[in-house]
C-alpha positions in Angstrom: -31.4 32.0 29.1 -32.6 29.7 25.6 -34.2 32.7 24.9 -31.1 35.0 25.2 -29.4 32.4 23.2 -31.4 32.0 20.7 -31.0 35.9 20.1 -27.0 35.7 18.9 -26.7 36.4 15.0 -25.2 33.3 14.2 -27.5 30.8 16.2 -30.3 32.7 14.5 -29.0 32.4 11.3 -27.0 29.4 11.2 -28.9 26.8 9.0 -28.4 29.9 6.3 -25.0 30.5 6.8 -24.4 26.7 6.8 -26.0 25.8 3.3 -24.0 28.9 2.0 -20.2 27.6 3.4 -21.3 24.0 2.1 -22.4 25.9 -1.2 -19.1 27.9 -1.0 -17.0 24.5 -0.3 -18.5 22.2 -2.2 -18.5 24.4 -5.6 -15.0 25.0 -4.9 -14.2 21.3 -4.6 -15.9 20.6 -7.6 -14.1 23.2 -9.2 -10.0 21.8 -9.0 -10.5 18.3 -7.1 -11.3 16.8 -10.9 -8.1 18.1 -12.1 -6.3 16.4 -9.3 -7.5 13.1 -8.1 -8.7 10.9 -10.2 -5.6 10.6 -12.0 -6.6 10.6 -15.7 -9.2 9.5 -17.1 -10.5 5.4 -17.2 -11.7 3.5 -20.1 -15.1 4.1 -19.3 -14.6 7.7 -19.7 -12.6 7.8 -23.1 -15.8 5.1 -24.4 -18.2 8.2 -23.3 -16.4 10.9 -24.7 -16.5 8.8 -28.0 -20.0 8.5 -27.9 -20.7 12.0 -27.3 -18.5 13.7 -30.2 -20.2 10.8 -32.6 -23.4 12.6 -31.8 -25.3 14.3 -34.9 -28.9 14.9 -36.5 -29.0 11.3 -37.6 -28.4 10.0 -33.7 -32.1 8.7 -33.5 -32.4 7.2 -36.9 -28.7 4.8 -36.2 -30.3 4.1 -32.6 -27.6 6.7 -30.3 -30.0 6.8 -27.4 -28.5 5.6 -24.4 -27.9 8.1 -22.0 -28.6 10.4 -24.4 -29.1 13.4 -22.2 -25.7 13.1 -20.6 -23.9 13.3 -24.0 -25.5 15.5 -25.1 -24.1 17.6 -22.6 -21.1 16.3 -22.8 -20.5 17.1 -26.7 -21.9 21.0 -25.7 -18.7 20.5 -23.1 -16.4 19.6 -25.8 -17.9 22.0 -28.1 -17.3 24.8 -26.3 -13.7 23.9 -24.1 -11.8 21.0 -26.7 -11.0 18.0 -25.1 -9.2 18.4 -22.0 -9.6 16.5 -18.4 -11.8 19.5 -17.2 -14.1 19.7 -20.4 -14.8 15.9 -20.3 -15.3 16.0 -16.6 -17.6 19.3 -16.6 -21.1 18.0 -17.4 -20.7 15.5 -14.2 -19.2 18.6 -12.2 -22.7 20.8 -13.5 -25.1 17.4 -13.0 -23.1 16.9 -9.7 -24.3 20.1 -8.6 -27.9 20.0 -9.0 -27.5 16.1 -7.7 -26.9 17.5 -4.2 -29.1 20.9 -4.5 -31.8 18.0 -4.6 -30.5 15.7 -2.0 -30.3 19.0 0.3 -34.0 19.5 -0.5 -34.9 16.1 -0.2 -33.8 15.7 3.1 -34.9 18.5 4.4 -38.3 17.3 3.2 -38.1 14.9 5.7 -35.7 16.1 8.1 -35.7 19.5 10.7 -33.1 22.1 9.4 -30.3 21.9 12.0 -30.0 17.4 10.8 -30.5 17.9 7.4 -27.7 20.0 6.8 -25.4 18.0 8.5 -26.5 14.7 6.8 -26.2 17.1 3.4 -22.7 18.1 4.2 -21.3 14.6 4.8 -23.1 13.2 2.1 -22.2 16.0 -0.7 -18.4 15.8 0.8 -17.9 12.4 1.0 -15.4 9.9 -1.4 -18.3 8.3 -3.2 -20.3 11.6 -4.2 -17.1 13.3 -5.2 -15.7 10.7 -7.1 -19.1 10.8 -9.2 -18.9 14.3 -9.3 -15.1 14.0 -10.9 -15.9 11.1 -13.4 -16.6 12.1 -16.9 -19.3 8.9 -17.4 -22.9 9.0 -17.1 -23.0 6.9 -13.6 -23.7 10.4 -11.7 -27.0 10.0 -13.3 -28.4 7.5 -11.2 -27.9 10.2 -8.6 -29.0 13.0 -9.8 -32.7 11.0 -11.4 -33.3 9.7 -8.4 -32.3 12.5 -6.0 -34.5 14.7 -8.3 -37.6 12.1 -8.7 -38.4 11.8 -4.8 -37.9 15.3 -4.3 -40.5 16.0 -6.6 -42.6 13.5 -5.8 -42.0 14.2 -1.9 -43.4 18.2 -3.3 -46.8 16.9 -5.4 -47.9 13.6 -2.2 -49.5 15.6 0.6 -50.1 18.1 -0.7 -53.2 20.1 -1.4 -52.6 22.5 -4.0 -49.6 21.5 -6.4 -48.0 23.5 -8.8 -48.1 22.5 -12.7 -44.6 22.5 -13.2 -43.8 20.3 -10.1 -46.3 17.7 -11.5 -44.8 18.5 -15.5 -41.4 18.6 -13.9 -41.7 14.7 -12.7 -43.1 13.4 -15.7 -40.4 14.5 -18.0 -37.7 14.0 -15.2 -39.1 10.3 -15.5 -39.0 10.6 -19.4 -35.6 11.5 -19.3 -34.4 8.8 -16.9 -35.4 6.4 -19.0 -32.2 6.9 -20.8 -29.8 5.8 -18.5 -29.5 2.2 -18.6 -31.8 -0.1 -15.6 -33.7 3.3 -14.5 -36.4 2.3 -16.3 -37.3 0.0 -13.5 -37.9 3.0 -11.6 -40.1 4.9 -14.4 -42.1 1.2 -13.9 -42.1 1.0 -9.8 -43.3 5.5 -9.9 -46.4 4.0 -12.6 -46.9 0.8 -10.3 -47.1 2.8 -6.9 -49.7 5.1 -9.1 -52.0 2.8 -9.4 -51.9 0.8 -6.8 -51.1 2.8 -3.4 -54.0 4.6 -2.0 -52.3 8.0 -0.6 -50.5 8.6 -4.5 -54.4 7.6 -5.7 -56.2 10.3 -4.1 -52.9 12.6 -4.8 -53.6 12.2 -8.5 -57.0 13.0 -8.1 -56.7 16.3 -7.0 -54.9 17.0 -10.1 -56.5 18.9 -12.7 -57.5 16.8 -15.5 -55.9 19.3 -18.2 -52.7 19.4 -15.9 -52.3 15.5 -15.9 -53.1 15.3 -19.9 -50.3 17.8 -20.5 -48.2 16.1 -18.0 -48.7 13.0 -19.8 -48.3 14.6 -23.7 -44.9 16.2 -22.4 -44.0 12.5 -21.1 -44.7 10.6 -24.7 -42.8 13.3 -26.1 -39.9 13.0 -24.4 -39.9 9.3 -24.5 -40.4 8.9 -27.7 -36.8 9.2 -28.9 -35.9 6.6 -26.9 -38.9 4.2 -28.3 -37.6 5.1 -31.9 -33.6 3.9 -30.9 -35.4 1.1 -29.4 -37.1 -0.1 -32.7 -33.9 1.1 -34.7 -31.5 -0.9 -32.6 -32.8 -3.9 -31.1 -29.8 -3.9 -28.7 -30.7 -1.2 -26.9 -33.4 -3.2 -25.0 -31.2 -5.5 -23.9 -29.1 -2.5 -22.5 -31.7 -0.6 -20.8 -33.4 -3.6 -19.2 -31.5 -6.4 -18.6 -27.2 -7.7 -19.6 -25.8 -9.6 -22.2 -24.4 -13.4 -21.1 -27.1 -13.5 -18.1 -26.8 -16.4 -16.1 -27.3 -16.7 -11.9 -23.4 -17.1 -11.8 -22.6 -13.8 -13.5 -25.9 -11.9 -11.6 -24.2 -12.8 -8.1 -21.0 -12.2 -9.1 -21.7 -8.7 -10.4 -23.4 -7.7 -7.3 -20.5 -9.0 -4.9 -18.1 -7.2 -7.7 -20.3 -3.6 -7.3 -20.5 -3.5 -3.6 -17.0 -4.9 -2.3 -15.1 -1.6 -2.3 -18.0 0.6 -0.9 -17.4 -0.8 2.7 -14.0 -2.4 2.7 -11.6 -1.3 5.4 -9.2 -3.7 4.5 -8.7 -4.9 1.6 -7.7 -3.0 -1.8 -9.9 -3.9 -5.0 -8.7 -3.1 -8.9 -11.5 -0.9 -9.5 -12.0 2.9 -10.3 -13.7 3.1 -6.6 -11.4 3.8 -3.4 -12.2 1.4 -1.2 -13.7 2.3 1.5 -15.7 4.9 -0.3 -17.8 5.0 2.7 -15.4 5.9 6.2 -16.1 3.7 9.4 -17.7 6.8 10.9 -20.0 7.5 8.3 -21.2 3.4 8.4 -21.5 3.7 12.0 -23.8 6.7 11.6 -26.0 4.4 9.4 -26.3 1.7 12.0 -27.8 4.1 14.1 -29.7 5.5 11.8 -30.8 1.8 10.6 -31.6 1.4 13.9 -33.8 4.2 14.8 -36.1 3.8 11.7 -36.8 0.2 12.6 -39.8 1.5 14.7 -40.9 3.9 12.1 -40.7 1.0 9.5 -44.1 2.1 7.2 -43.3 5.7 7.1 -43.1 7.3 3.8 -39.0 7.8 4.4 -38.5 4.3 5.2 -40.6 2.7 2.5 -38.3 4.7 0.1 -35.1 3.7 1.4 -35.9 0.0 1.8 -37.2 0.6 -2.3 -33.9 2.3 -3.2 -31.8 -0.4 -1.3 -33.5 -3.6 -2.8 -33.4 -2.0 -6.2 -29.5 -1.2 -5.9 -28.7 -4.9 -4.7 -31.1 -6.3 -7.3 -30.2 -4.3 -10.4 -26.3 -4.2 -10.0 -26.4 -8.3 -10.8 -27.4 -6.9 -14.3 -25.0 -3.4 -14.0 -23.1 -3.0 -11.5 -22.3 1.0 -12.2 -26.4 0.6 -10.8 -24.3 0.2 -6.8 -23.3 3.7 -7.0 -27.6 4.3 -6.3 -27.0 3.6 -3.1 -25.3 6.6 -2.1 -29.3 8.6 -1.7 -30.3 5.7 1.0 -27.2 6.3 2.4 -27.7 9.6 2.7 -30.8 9.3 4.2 -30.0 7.0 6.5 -27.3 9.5 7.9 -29.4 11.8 8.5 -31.8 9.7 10.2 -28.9 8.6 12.5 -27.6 12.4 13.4 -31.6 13.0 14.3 -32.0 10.3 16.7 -28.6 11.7 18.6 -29.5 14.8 18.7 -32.7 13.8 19.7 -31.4 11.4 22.5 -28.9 14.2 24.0 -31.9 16.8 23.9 -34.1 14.9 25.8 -31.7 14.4 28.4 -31.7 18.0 28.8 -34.5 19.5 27.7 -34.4 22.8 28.9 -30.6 23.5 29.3 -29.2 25.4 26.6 -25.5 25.2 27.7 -26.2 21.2 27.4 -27.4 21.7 23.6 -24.2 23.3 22.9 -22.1 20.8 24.8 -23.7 18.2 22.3 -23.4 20.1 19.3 -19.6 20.8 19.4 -18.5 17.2 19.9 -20.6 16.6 16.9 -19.2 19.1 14.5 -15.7 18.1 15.5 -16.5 14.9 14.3 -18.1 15.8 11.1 -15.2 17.9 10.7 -12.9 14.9 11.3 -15.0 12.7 9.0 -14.8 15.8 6.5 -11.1 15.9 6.3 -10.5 12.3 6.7 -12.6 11.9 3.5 -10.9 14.5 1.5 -7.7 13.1 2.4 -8.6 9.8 1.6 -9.9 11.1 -1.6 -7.0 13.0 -3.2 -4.2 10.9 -1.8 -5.8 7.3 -2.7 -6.2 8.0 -6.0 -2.6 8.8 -6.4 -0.7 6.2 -4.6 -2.8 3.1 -4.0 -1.4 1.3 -7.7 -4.5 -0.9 -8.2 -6.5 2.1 -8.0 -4.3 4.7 -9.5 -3.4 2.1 -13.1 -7.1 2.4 -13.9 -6.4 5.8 -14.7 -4.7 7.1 -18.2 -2.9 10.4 -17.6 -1.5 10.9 -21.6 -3.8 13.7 -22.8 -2.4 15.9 -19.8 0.9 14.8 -21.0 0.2 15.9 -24.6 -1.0 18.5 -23.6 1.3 20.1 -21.2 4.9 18.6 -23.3 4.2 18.7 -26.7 4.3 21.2 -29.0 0.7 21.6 -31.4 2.7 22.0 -34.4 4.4 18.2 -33.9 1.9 15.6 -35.0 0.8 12.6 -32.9 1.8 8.9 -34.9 -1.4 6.8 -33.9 -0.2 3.2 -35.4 -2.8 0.1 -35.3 -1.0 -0.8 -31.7 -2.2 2.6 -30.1 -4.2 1.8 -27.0 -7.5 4.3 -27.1 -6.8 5.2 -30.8 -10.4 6.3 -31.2 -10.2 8.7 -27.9 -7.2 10.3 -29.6 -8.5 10.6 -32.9 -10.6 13.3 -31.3 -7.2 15.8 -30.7 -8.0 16.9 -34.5 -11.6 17.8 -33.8 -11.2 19.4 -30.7 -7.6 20.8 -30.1 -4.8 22.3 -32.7 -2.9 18.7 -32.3 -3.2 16.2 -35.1 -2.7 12.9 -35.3 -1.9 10.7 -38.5 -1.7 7.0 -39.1 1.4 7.1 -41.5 5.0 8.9 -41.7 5.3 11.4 -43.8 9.3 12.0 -45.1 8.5 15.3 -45.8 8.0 15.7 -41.9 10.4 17.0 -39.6 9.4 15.3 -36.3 6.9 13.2 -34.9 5.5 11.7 -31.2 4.7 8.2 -30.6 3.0 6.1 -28.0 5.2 3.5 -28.1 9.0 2.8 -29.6 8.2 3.3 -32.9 11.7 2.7 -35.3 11.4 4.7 -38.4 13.7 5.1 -41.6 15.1 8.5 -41.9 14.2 9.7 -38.4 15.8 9.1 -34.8 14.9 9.0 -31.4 15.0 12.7 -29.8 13.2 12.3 -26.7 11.3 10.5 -24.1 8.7 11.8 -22.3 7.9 10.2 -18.9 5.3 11.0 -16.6 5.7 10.1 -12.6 1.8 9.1 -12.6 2.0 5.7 -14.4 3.9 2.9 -14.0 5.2 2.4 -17.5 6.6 6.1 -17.1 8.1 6.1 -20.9 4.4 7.6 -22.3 5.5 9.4 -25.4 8.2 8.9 -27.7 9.7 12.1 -30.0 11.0 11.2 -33.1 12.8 13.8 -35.2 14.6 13.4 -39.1 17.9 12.4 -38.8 20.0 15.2 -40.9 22.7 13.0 -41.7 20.3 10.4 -42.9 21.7 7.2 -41.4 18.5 6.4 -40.1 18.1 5.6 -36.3 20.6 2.6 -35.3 
């Protein structure tokens, strides 16, 4: 009878038809839940957006090296599509991608087929990955390094024969971490467990010695760049390794402030994450998984989640965008807790293949449950918790969608994100100018913006915010009274 079973086309090929639907879902996701939820775009992501368009050939002489690779693609972005929600969003929808191509090779590294792709599917669909995945900041970088670090260096340990571009692969993928600000601890902790644990030891002895010095001269080139901005601009050091105004006070508080909407069922936090971004199901999924790998404390897996967790708690005292790390433990440890029930309802029945698929369906139900609870959570939080929601800026939509490109944009010393908006004449057909021009026939404002010779001919309010008056159209007043 298991053997009859096993002979249906879908049992037989359902870890392939699995990885394609996620494939098929998750690509779809990434494609239009950007432009919907978050609303806007924060702070942090206008500051990026500045940085990348002030990108040129001189970057590495004035110092422009933190997260340089991230900008870099976000200027191609910008290049290519003009600023827009989408464009500034893209290069975390591309990294986001690749981010869980890795964690679904990582775990499966570690895990049989038929639990990795569940722990894949409700870590690639959850809240946390796709807000990352929607934010136009270089946070989904601690992700995607990491996810794509111990994936590599799960492919080159235990094994006899490695290939040259796995082993070139992780140097430069260490190089390039480097970048992103605190992940140079873990370029340190990868040398460190070089040298000093036995089984990576004897892997790097069975390396070719002309693979490793290539591997090495592909590393110093990479990282060079980043030792240049270094010496250029002193500040950077203090960026990359530790945070300005350190004191014990601010270190606690940072980590309390980085983890307090990750697991909070209760309360509501002003922050850019949803609390929870985690769902009760999915944390009690980690208990058990916790609980399972407490006997198989010393494995490889384990070593590396207790590593990743420690480093996440210790680092976010000094950044606290470093919490968002914890999502590949997490990740991990979900899969280890979908193993050990599958696992416990198997050996209960052994040889009963009707019993397997009793177990099964209860547990896709409730992935399917945690699924759509997630997504739900997802697109309506962002748009109707307020403390949430106000940390998003909506305008550019607004510009774009009500104003005309032939009306220019009054940007006054007052204007909030004047700098993010200065880019609408380098990458759209809108222009923006700093003074009124009487030859003009009409103008938009930010803000109430009284001006001799024109009046008031519109205001344009947007539902999203709660200051709804967002733009202000002036036009000239033919009969030259000025507006009263």
């Amino acid at each position: 009878m298991k053997k009859r079973t096993k002979q249906f086309f879908l049992y037989h090929h359902r870890i392939g038809l699995g990885y394609f639907l996620l494939g098929i879902i998750f690509i779809a996701l990434l494609t239009f839940l950007p432009t919907i939820a978050p609303n806007g775009l924060t702070e942090d992501e206008m500051a990026s957006t500045i940085a990348a368009s002030e990108l040129d050939n001189g970057l590495i002489e004035q110092g422009n090296i933190i997260d340089l690779p991230y900008h870099i693609l976000q200027k191609t972005s910008l290049h290519f599509f003009g600023l827009s929600i989408w464009s500034i969003k893209l290069p975390s929808i591309v990294i986001a991608v690749f981010a869980a191509l890795f964690i679904i090779l990582l775990l499966n590294r570690w895990f049989k087929n038929d639990v990795a792709i569940v722990g894949s599917i409700l870590t690639t669909l959850s809240t946390a990955f796709l807000f990352l995945a929607g934010n136009g900041t270089p946070i989904i970088m601690y992700v995607f390094w990491l996810a794509l670090i111990l994936w590599l260096g799960s492919k080159i340990v235990g094994n006899d024969h490695v290939s040259p571009i796995l082993v070139i692969s992780f140097f430069l993928s260490v190089a390039l971490s480097a970048y992103t600000p605190h992940l140079l601890y873990v370029a340190f902790a990868v040398a460190t467990a070089g040298i000093i644990h036995p089984h990576l030891r004897f892997a790097l002895k069975q390396m070719n010695f002309w693979q490793l010095l290539l591997s090495f001269g592909i590393f110093v080139l990479a990282i060079t760049p980043l030792v240049i901005g270094c010496l250029v601009k002193s500040e950077n050091i203090q960026s990359l390794l530790t945070m300005s105004n350190f004191s014990l006070g601010n270190f606690i508080q940072n980590i309390s402030n980085a983890f307090a909407p990750f697991f909070s069922f209760s309360l509501v936090y002003n922050s850019i994450y949803l609390a929870p971004l985690f769902g009760l199901a999915t944390v009690v999924i980690v208990i058990i998984g916790i609980l399972a790998s407490i006997g198989k404390m010393f494995t490889s897996r384990n070593t590396v989640v207790s590593l990743l967790v420690i480093y996440a708690i210790i680092i976010s005292g000094l950044n606290p965008n470093v919490a968002i790390s914890i999502i590949i433990p997490i990740a991990i440890l979900t899969a280890a807790g979908v193993e050990s029930i599958v696992e416990k309802w198997y050996s209960l029945f052994p040889e009963n293949p009707y019993a397997h698929l009793f177990g099964i369906t209860p547990m896709v139900v409730i992935m399917c449950m945690i699924i759509v609870s997630s997504q739900t959570h997802y697109v309506f939080g962002y748009h109707y918790v307020p403390r949430v929601a106000d940390n998003f800026n909506n305008d550019l939509v607004t510009i774009r969608e009500r104003v005309d490109t032939n009306t220019p944009i009054l940007l006054t010393k007052d204007t909030k994100y004047k700098d993010f908006y200065r880019l609408l004449n380098k990458y759209t057909e809108y222009k923006t100018i700093e003074r009124i021009d009487q030859d003009m026939t009409e103008y938009v404002s930010f803000g109430a913006n009284r001006t001799e010779n024109f009046k008031l001919k519109e205001i344009i309010t947007s539902p999203k915010s709660r200051n709804s008056d967002r733009l202000y159209i002036y036009s000239k007043d033919t009969d030259n009274k000025g507006e009263k």
